[in-house]
C-alpha positions, 0 to 999 in steps of 0.5 A: 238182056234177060226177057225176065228182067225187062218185065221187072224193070217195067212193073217197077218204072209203072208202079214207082209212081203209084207208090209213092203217091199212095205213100205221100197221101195216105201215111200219117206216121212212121215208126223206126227203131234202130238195131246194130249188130257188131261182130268180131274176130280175133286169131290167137294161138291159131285159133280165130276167136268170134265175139259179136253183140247186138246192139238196139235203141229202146226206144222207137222213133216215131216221125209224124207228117206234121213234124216237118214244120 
């Protein structure tokens, strides 16, 4: 095992807690916006063919903590 990685494993098991502590009493709200990128392709005459287009919702979702009622 990697000496590297075992430190990484043990700053992420010792700060996991403290995170999600933190996260569950200090954040009131979130705010979310949702995107989707759809590519394609096609092979016409030998030739591949590319098209991709995005798409994105407006408007962002915003969950509140006293939401979950």
């Amino acid at each position: 095992m990697n000496a590297n990685n075992n430190e990484c494993f043990t700053f992420t098991r010792a700060t996991k807690a403290k995170f999600t502590d933190l996260t569950e009493n200090e954040v009131k709200s979130v705010k979310v916006s949702f995107g989707l990128k759809i590519e394609f392709s096609i092979e016409r005459n030998c030739k591949t063919q590319y098209m991709e287009h995005y798409f994105r919702e407006n408007e962002a979702l915003i969950f509140n903590r006293h939401d979950e009622d």
